[in-house]
C-alpha positions as a Markdown table, in Angstrom:
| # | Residue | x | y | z |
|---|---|---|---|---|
| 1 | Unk | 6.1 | 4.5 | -20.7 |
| 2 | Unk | 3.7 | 2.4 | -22.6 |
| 3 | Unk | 2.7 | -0.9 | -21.5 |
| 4 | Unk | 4.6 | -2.6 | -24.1 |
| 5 | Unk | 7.6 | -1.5 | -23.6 |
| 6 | Unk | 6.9 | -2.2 | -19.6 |
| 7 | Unk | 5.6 | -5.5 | -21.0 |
| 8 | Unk | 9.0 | -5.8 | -22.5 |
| 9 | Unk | 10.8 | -5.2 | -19.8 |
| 10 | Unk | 9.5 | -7.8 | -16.9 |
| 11 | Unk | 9.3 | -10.3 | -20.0 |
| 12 | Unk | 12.9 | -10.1 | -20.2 |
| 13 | Unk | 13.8 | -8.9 | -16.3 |
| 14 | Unk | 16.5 | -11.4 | -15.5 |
| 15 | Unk | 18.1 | -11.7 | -18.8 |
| 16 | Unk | 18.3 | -8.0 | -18.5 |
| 17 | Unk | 19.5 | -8.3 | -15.4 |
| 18 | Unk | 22.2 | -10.6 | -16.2 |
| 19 | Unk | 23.6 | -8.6 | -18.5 |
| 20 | Unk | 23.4 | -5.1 | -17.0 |
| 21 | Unk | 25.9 | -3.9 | -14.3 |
| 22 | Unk | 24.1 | -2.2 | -11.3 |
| 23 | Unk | 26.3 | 0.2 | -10.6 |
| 24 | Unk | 26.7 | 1.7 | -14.0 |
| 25 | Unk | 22.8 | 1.3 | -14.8 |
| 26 | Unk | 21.7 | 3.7 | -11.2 |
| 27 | Unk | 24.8 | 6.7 | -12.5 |
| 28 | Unk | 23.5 | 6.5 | -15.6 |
| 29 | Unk | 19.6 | 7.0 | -14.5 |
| 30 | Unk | 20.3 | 9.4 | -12.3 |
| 31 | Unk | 22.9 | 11.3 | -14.7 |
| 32 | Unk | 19.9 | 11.3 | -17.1 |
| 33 | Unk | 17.5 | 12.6 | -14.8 |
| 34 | Unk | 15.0 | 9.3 | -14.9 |
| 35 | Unk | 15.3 | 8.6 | -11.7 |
| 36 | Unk | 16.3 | 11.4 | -8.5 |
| 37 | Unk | 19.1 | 10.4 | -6.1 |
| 38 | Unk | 16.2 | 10.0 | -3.7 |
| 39 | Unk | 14.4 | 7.2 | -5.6 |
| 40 | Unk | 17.8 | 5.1 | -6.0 |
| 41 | Unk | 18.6 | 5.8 | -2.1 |
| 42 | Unk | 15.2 | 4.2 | -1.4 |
| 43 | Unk | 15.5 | 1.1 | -3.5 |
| 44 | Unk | 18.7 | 1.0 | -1.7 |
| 45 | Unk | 17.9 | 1.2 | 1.6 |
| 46 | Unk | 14.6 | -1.5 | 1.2 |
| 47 | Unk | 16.6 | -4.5 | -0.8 |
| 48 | Unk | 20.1 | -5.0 | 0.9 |
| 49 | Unk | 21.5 | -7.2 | -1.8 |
| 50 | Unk | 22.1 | -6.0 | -5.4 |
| 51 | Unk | 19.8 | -8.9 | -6.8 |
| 52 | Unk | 17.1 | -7.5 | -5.5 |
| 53 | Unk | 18.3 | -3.7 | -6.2 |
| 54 | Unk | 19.2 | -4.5 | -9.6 |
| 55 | Unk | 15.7 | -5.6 | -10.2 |
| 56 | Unk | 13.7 | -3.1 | -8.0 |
| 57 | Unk | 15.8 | -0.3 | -10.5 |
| 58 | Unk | 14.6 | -1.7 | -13.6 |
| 59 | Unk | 11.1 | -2.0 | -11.9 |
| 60 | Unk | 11.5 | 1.7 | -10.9 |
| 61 | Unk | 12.0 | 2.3 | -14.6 |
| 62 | Unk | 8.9 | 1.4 | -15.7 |
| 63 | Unk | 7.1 | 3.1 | -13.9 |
| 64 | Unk | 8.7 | 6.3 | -15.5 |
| 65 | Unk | 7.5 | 9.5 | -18.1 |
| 66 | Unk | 7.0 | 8.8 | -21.4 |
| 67 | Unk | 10.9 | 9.1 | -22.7 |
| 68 | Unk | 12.0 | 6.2 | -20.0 |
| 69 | Unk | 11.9 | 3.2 | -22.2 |
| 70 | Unk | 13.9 | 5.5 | -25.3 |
| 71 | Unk | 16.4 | 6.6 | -22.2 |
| 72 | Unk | 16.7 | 3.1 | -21.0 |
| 73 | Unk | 17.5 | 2.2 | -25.2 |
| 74 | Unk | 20.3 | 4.8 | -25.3 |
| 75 | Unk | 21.8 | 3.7 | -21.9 |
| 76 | Unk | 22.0 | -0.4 | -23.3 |
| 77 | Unk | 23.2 | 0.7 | -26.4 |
| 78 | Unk | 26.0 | 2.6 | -25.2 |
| 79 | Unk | 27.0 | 0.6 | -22.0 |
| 80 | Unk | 25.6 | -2.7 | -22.2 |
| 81 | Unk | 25.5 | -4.0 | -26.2 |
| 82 | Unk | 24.3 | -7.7 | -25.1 |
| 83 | Unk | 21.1 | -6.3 | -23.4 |
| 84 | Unk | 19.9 | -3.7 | -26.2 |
| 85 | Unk | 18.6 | -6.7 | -28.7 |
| 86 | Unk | 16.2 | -7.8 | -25.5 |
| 87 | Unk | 14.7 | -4.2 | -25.8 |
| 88 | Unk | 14.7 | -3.8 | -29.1 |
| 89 | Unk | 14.7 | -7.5 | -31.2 |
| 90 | Unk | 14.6 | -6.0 | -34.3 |
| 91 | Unk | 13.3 | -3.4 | -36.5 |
| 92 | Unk | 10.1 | -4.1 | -36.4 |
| 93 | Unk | 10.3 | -3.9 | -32.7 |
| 94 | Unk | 12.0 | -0.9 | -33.1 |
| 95 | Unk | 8.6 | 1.1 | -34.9 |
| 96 | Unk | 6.4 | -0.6 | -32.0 |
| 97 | Unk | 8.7 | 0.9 | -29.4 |
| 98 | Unk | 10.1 | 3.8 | -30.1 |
| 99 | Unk | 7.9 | 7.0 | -28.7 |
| 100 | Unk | 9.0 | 8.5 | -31.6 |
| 101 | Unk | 7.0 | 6.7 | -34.4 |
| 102 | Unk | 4.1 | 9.0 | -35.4 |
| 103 | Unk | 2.5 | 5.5 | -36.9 |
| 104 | Unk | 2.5 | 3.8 | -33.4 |
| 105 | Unk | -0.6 | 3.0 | -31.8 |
| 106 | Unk | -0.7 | 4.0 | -28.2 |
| 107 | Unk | -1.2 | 0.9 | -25.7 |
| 108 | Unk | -3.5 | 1.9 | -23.1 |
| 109 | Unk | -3.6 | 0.2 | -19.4 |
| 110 | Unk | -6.1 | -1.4 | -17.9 |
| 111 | Unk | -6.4 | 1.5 | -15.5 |
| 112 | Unk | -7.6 | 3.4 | -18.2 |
| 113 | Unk | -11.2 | 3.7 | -20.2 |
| 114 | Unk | -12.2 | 3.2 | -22.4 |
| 115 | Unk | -9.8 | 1.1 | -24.4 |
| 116 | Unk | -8.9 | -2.7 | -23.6 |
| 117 | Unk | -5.4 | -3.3 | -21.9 |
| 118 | Unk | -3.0 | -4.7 | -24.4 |
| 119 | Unk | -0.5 | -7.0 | -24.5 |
| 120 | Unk | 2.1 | -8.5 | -27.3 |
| 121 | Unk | 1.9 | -12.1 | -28.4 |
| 122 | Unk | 3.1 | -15.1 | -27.3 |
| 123 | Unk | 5.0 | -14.9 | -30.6 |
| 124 | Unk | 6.8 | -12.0 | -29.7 |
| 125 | Unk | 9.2 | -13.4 | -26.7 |
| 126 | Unk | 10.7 | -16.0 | -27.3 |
| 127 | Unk | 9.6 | -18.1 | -24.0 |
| 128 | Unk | 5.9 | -18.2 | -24.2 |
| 129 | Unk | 5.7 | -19.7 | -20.1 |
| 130 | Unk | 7.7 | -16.0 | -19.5 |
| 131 | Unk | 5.4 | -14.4 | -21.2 |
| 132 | Unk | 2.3 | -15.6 | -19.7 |
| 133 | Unk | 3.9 | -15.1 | -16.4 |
| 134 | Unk | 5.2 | -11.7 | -17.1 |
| 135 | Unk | 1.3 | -10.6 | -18.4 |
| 136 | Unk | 0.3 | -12.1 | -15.3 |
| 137 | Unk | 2.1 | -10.3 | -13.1 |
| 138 | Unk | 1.2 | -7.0 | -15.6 |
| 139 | Unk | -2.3 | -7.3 | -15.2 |
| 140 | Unk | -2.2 | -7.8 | -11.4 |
| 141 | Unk | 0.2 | -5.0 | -11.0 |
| 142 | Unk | -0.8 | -2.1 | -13.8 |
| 143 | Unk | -3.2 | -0.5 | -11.5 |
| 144 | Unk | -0.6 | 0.3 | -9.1 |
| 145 | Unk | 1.7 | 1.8 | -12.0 |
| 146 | Unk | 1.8 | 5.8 | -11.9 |
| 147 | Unk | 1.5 | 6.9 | -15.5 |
| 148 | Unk | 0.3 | 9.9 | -17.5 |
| 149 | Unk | -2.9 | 8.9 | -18.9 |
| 150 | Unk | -2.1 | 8.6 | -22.6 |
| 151 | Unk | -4.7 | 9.7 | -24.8 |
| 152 | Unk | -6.9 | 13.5 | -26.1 |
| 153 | Unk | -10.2 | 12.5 | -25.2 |
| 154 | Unk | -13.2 | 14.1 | -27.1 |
| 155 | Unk | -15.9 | 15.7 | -25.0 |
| 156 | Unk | -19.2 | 17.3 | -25.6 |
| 157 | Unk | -17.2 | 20.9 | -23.1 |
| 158 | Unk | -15.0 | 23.0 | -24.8 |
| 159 | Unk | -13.1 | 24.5 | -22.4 |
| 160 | Unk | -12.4 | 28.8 | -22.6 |
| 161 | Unk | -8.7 | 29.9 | -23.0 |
| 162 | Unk | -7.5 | 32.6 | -21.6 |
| 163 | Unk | -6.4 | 35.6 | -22.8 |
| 164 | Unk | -3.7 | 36.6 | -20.0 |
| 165 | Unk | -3.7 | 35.9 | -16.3 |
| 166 | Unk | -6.5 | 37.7 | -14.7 |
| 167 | Unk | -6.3 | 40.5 | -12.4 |
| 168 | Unk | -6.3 | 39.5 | -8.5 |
| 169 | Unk | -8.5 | 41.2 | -6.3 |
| 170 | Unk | -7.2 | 44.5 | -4.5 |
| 171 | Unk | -7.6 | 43.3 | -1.2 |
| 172 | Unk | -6.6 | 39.4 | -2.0 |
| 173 | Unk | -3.6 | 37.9 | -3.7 |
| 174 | Unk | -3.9 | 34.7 | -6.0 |
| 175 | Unk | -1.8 | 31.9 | -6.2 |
| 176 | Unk | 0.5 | 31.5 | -9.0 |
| 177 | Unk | -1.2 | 29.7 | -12.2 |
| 178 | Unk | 1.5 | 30.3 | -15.1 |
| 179 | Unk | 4.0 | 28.5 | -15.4 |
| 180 | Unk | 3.4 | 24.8 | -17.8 |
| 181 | Unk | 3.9 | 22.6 | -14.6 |
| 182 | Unk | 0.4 | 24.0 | -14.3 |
| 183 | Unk | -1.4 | 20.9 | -12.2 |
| 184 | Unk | -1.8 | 17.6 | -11.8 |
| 185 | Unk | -5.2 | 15.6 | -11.6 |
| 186 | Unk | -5.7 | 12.8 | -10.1 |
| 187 | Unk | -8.9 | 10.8 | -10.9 |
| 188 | Unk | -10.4 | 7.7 | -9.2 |
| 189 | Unk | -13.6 | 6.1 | -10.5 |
| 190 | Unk | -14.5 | 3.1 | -8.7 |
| 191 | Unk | -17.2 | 1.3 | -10.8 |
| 192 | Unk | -18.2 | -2.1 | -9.9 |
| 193 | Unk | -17.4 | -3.8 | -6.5 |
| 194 | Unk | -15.7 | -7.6 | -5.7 |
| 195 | Unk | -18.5 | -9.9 | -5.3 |
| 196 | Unk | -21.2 | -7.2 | -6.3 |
| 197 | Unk | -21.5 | -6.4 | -2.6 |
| 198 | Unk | -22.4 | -2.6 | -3.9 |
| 199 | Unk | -24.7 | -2.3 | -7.3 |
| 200 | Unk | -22.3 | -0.8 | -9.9 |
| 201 | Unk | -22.1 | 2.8 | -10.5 |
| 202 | Unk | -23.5 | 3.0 | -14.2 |
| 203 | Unk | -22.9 | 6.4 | -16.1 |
| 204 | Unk | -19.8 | 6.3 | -14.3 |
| 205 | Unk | -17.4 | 6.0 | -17.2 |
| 206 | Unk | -19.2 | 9.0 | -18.8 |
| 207 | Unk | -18.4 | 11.3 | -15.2 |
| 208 | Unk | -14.6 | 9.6 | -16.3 |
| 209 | Unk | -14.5 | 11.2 | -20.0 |
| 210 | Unk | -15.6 | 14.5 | -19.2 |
| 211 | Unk | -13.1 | 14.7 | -16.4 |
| 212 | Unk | -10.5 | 13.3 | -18.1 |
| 213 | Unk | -11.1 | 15.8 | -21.0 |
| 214 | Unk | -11.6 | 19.1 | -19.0 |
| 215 | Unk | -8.7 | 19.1 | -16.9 |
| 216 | Unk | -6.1 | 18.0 | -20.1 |
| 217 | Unk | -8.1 | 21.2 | -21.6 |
| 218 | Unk | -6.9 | 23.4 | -18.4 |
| 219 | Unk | -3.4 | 22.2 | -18.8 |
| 220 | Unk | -3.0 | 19.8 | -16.1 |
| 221 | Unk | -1.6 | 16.0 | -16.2 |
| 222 | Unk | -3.9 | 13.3 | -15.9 |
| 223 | Unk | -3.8 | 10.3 | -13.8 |
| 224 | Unk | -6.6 | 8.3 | -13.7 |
| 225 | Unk | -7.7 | 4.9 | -12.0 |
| 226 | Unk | -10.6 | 2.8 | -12.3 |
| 227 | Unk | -11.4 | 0.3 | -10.1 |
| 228 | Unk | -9.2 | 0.4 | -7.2 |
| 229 | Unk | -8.3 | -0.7 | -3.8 |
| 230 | Unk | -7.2 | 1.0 | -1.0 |
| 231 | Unk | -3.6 | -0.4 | -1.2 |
| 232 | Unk | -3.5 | 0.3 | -4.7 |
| 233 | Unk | -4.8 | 3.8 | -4.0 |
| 234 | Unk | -2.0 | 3.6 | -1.0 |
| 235 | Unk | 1.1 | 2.7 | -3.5 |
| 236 | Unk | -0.1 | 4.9 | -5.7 |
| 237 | Unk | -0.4 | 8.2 | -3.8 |
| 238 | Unk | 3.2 | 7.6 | -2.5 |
| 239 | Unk | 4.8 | 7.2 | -6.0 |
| 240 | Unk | 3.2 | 10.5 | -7.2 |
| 241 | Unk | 4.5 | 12.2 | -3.8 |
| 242 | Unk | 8.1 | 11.1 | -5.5 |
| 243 | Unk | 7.8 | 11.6 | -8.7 |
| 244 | Unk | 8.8 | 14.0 | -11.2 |
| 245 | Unk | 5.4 | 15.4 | -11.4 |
| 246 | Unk | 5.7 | 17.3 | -8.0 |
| 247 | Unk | 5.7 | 20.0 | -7.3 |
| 248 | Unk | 3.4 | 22.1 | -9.8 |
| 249 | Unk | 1.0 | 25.0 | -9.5 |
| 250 | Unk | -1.8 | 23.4 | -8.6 |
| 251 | Unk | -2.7 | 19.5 | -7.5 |
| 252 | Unk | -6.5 | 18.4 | -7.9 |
| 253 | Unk | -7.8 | 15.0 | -6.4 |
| 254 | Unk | -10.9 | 13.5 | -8.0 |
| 255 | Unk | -12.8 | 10.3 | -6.1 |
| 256 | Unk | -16.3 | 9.4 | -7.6 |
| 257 | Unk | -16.9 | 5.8 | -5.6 |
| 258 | Unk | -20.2 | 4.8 | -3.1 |
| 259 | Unk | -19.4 | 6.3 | 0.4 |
| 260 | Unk | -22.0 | 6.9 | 3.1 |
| 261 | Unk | -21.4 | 8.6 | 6.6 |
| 262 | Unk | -21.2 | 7.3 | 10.3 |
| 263 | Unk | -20.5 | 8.9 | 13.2 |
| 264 | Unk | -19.4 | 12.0 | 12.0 |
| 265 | Unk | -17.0 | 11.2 | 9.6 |
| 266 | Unk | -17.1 | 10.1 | 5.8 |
| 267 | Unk | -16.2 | 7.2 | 4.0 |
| 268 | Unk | -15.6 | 6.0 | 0.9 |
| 269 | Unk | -16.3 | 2.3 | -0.8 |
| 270 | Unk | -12.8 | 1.1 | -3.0 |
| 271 | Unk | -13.3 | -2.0 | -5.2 |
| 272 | Unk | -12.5 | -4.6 | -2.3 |
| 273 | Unk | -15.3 | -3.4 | -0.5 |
| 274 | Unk | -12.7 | -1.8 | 1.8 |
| 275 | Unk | -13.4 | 1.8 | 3.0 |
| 276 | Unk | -11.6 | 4.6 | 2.7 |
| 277 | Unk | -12.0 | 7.6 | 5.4 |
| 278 | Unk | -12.2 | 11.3 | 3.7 |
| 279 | Unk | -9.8 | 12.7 | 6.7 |
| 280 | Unk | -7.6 | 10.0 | 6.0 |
| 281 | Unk | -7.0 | 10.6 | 2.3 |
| 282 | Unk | -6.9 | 14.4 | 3.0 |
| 283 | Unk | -4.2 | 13.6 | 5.9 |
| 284 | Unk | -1.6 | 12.1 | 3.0 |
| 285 | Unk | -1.6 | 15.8 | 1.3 |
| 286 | Unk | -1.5 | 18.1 | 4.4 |
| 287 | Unk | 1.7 | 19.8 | 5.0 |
| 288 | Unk | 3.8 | 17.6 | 7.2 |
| 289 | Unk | 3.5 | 14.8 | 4.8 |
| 290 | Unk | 3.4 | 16.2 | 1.3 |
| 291 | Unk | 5.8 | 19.3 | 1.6 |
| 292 | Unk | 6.7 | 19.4 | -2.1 |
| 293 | Unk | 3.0 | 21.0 | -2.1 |
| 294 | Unk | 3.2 | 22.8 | 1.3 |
| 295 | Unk | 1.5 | 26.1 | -0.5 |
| 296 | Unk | 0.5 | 25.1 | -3.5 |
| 297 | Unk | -3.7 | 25.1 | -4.2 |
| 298 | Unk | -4.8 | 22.0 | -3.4 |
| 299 | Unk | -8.2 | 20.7 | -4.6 |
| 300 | Unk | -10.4 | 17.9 | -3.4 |
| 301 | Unk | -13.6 | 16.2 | -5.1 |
| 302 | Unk | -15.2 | 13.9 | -3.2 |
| 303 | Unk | -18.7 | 12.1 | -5.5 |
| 304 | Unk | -19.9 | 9.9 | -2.8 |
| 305 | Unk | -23.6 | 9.6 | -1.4 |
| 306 | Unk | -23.0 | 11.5 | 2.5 |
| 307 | Unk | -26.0 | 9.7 | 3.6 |
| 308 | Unk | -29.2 | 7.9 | 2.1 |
| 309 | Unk | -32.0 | 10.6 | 2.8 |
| 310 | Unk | -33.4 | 12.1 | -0.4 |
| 311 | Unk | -33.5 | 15.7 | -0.3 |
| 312 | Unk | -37.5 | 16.6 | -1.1 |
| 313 | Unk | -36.6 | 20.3 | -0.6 |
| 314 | Unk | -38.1 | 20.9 | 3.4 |
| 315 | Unk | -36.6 | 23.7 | 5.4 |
| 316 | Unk | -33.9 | 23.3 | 8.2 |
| 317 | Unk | -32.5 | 25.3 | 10.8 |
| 318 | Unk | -28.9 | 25.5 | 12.1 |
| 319 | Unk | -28.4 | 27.2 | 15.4 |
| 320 | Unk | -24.6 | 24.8 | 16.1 |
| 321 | Unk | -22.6 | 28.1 | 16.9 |
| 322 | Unk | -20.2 | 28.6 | 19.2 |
| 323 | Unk | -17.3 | 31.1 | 20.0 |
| 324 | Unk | -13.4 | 30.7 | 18.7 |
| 325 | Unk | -10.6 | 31.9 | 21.5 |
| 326 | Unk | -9.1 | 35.0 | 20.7 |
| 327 | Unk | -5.3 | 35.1 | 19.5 |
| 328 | Unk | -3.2 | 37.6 | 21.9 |
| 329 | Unk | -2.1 | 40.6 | 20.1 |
| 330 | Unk | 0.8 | 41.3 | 22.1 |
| 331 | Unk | 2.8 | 38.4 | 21.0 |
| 332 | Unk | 5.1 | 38.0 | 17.8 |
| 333 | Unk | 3.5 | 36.1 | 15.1 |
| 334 | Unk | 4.6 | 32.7 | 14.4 |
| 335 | Unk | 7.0 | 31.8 | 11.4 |
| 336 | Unk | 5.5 | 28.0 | 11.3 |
| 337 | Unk | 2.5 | 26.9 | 8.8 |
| 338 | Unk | -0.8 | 24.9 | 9.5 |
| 339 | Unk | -1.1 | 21.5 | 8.8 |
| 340 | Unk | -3.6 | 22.2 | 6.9 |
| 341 | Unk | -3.7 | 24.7 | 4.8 |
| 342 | Unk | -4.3 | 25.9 | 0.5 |
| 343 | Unk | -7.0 | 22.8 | 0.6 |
| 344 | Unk | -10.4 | 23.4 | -0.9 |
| 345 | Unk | -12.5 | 20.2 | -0.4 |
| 346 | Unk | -15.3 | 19.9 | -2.5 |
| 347 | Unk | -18.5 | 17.2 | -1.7 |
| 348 | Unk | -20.9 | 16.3 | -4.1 |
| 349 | Unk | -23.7 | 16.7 | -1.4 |
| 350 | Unk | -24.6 | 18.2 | 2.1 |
| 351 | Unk | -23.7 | 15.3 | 4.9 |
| 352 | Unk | -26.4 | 12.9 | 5.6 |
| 353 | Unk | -28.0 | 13.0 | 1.8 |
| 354 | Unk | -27.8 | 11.0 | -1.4 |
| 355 | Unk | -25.7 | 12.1 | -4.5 |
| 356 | Unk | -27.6 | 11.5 | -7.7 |
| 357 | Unk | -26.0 | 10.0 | -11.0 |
| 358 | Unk | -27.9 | 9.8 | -14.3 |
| 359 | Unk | -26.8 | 6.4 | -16.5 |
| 360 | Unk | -26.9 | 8.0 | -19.9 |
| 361 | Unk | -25.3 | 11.5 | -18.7 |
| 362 | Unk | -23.2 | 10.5 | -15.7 |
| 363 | Unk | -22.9 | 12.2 | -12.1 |
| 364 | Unk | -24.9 | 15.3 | -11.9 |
| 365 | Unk | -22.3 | 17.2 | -9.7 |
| 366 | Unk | -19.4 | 15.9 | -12.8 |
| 367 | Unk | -21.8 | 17.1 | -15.1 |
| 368 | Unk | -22.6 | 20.6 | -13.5 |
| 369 | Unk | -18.8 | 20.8 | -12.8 |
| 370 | Unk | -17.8 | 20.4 | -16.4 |
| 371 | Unk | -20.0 | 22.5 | -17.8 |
| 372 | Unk | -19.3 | 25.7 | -15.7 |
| 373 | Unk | -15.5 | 25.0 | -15.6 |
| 374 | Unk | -15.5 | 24.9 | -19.4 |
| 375 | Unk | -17.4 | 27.9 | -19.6 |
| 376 | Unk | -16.3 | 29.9 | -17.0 |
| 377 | Unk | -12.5 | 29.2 | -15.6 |
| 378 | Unk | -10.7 | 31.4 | -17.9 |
| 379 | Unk | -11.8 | 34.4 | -15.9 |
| 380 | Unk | -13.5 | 33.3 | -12.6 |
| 381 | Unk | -12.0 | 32.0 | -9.4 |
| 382 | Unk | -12.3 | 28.4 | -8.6 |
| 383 | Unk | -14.2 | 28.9 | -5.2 |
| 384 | Unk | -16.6 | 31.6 | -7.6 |
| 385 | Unk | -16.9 | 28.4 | -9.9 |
| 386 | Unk | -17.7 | 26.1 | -7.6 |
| 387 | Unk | -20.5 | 28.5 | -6.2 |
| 388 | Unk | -21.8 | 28.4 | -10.0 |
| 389 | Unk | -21.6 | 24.6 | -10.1 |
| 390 | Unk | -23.8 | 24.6 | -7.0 |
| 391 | Unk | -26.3 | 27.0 | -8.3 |
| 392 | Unk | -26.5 | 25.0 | -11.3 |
| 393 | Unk | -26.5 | 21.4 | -10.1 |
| 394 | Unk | -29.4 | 22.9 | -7.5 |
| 395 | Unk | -31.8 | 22.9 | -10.7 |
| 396 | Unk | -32.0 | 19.4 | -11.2 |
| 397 | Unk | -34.6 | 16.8 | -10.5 |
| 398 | Unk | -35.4 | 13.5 | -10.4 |
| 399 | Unk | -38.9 | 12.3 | -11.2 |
| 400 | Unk | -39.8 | 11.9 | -7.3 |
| 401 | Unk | -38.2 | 16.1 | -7.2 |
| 402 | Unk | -35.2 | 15.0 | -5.1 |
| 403 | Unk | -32.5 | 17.6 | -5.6 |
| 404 | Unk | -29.1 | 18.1 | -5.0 |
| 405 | Unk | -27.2 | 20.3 | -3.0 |
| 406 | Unk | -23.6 | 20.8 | -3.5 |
| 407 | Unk | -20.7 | 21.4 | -0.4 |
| 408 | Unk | -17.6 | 22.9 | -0.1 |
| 409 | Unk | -14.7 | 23.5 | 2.3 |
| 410 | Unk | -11.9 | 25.4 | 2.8 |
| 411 | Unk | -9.1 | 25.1 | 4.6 |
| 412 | Unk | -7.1 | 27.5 | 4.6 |
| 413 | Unk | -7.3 | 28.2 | 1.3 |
| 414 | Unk | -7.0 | 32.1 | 2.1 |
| 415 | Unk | -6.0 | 33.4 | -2.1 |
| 416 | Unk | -8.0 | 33.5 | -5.2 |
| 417 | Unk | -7.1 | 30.6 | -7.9 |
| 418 | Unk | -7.7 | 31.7 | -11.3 |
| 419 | Unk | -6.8 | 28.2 | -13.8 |
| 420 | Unk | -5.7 | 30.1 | -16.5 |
| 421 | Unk | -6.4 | 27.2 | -19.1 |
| 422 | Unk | -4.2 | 28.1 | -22.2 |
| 423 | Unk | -1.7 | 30.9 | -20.6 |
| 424 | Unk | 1.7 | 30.1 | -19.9 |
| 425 | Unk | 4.4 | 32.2 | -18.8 |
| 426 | Unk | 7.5 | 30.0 | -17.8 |
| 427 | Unk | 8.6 | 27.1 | -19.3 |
| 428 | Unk | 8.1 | 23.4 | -18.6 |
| 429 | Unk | 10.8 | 21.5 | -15.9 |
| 430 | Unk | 9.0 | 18.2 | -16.1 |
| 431 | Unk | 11.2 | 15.3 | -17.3 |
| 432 | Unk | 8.4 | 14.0 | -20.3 |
């Protein structure tokens, strides 16, 4: 849904609320396949009087595909005639609403580079107090909105298409990459910081374009955030868990944000100044509490600094080994799965050093990343890729020879993942 039509529909919230029965409005959602029984039973089970249902379901609404605003028109035109005119005043309303209208120009949100947020005139409602209040609330409350991010954007990487799926090793399977629910993406880019308590990553809305661009290339749905808190990032993580979105072949998390690492553990810097702990954000997708993706490929790309020591190129050695227990043979083997398990977690850098990001081209890890994905992922295997991405972001320099070195962990991410950018074999079951 654009952010009109959302606009449209908190302008007008109570009136529509007034003349809307509850009841009817939740069979017909669900009948439509808008909303899932388990989304009403929620609203439900959080606001015990129908007041506050009634105007948690139109909230829910909004926060819809693409087609909810035209579903929601059908369902007022046919059941509730005195709350249709609110959605759609007139005809000219009609060509800036309907998804239809080839002529439209797309609204972006304010979640979204590099376009302005955009609202509708006082003019256009007819109480200009509701209005202000309504874009208020809008702009305090976009960011936490799950939506498809709208637009093609150009790019300077051409991603490969395939040609048919590609042939899984003898001795490893792959994990399925055909069908058109092929992935989701979900990009964070946190920029500037509240009270410039953190200098503000510049170049950073180039890393956003390429990323943006290459994964809509390899077939996946974009989601992408700029600017973000942890709560927002909290809210928004659990909508996409319910959403119509899930499951799909393959789920990819992008976070490009200052971070730095203490005691072990890594952290990452949202646009509070609030931090977020890797382990943490990895715990939300492990298999107890995301099951619609309990085997399903899921990616992690964390662009933080892991440290502040520049990496001038000297020699180390590791001797941390140690022995693992031995599993006894005699036993039957377990039916149960890991908690964590299909991840590959991808850092921009080796713990303890800096991540490097050029102003003019962006993030040399996005960079190296986009190039060798767009090159090379319609016939090599993502952890093969991101050995490539390594090898290439390992040529860089900056003018004191500080290089880069890239990291990457799997856990249990046992099968070979082949994107297949441009192949499909089954057809699509999202609701768009």
């Amino acid at each position: 849904m654009n952010n009109q039509d959302r606009h449209t529909i908190l302008t007008f919230l109570d009136k529509l609320v007034s003349n809307t029965n509850y009841s009817t409005l939740r069979n017909e959602c669900i009948k439509r396949n808008m909303l899932s029984q388990t989304m009403v039973s929620r609203i439900e089970s959080i606001a015990h009087d129908e007041l506050t249902r009634h105007k948690k379901l139109f909230d829910k609404i909004t926060k819809r595909g693409p087609k909810a605003f035209d579903v929601l028109l059908d369902i007022c035109q046919k059941e509730f005639p005195k709350a249709y005119p609110l959605l759609k005043p007139s005809s000219y309303d009609h060509q800036m609403h309907s998804t239809h209208n080839p002529q439209r120009v797309r609204s972006v949100s304010c979640n979204v580079p590099p376009k302005p947020y955009s609202f509708r005139s006082q003019g256009d409602v007819e109480d200009g107090k509701n209005n202000n209040l309504a874009t208020s609330v809008l702009m305090e409350e976009s960011k936490c909105m799950l939506q498809v991010y709208p637009d093609i954007l150009p790019t300077s990487f051409s991603v490969k298409l395939s040609r048919g799926p590609i042939e899984t090793h003898p001795k490893v399977s792959s994990y399925p990459m055909k069908s058109r629910n092929r992935g989701v993406a979900f990009i964070v880019n946190v920029i500037t910081f509240v009270n410039d308590i953190r200098s503000k990553r510049n170049g950073a809305d180039i890393d956003a374009r390429n990323l943006i661009s290459v994964f809509q290339q390899l077939g996946f749905i974009v989601f992408y955030y700029e600017d973000i808190t942890s709560a927002d990032l909290n809210e928004l993580i659990g909508q996409l868990k319910e959403s119509q979105y899930f499951p799909c072949d393959c789920f990819a998390f992008y976070i490009l944000s200052h971070g730095e690492r203490m005691k072990g553990s890594d952290y990452i810097y949202m646009h509070d100044n609030s931090i977020l702990r890797v382990e943490d954000l990895l715990t939300k997708f492990n298999t107890v509490n995301c099951t619609k993706l309990v085997r399903k490929p899921k990616l992690f790309f964390i662009s933080i600094c892991r440290g502040l020591q520049s990496d001038q190129g000297s020699y180390r050695l590791s001797t941390n080994t140690e022995r693992d227990g031995m599993v006894d043979s005699t036993k039957p083997l377990p039916s149960n799965i890991a908690t964590y398990c299909d991840m590959l977690v991808c850092y921009a850098t080796v713990p303890g050093f800096a991540a490097h990001r050029d102003t003019n081209t962006g993030s040399w890890f996005v960079e190296s990343m986009c190039k060798i994905w767009s090159e090379h992922a319609h016939d090599t295997d993502v952890e093969i890729l991101m050995k490539l991405v390594g090898d290439y972001a390992s040529t860089y320099r900056t003018e004191t020879a500080a290089l880069q070195t890239i990291c990457t962990e799997q856990r249990g991410f046992f099968k070979q993942l082949y994107l297949n950018p441009g192949y499909y074999e089954q057809p699509s079951d999202i609701f768009d």
